[in-house]
C-alpha positions as CSV (number, residue, x, y, z in Angstrom):
1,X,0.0,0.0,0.0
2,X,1.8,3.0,-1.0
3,X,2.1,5.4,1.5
4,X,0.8,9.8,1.1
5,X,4.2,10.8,2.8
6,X,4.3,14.0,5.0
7,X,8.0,15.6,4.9
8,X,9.5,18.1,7.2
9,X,12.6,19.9,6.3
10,X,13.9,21.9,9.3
11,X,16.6,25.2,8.6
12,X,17.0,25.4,12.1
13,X,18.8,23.0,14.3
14,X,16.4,20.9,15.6
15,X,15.7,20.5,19.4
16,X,13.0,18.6,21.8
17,X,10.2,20.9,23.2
18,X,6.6,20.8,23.3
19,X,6.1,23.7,20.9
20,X,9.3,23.2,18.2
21,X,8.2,22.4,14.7
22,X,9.6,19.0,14.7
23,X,6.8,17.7,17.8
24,X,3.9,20.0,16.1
25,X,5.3,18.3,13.1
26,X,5.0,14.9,14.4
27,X,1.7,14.9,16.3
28,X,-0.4,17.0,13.8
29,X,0.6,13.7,11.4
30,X,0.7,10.8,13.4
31,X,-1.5,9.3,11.6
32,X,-0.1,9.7,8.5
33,X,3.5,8.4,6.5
34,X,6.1,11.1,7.4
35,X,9.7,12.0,6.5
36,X,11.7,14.1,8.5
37,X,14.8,15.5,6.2
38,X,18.1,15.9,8.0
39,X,19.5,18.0,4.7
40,X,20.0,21.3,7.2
41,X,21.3,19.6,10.3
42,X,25.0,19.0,11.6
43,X,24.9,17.6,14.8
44,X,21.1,16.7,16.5
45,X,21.5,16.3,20.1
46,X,20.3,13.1,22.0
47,X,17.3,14.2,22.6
48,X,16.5,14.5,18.9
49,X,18.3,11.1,17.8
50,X,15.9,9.9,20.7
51,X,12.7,11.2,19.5
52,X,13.2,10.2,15.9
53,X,14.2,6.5,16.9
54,X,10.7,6.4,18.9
55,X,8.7,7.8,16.6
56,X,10.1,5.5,14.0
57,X,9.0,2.9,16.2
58,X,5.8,4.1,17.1
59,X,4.7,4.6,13.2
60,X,6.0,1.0,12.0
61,X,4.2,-0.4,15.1
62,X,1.0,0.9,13.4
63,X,2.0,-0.1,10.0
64,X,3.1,3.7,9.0
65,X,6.2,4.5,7.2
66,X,8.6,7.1,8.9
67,X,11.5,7.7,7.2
68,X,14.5,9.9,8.1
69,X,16.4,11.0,5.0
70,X,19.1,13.6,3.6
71,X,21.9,13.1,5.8
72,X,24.7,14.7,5.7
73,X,27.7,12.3,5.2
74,X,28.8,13.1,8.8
75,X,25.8,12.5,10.4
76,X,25.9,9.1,8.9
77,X,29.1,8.3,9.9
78,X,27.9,9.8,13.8
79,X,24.9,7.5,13.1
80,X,26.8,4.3,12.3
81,X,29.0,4.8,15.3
82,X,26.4,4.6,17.3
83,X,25.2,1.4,15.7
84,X,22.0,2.7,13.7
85,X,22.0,1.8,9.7
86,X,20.1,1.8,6.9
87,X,19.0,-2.0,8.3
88,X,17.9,-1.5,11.5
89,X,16.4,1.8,11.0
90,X,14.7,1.8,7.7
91,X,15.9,5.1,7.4
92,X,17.0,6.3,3.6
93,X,19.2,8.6,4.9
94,X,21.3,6.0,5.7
95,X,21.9,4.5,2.8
């Protein structure tokens, strides 16, 4: 079933709060196949990494896609030292 994806491209670096565009983002379409573009970012803090592994979760759990995708070729090396790849996550990003 092909999926009507939702993408959000931040500028800014991304952080965890109850009002930043990435959680308004994420719960005005969690119902919905969504894509979170890491073109902009250079180094998400834990927090972030942390949110975007649940979510990822959460939305193949209910048979959504979530996708993370656009990373820069240092996040993806920061990424596979920490053991996350295009295998485990799912994430195009990391491929």
């Amino acid at each position: 079933m092909p999926h009507d994806w939702k993408t959000f491209e931040p500028e800014d670096r991304l952080s965890i709060a109850s009002a930043d565009p990435l959680m308004t983002f994420l719960q005005s379409h969690k119902d919905q196949a969504v894509r979170v573009s890491m073109r902009s970012q250079k180094r998400p803090d834990s927090r972030v990494l942390q949110v975007l592994l649940t979510a990822s979760r959460n939305w193949k759990g209910r048979d959504l896609g979530f996708d993370v995708s656009d990373l820069p070729p240092r996040l993806v090396q920061d990424f596979a030292r920490l053991g996350l790849t295009a295998d485990n996550t799912g994430w195009s990003g990391l491929k």
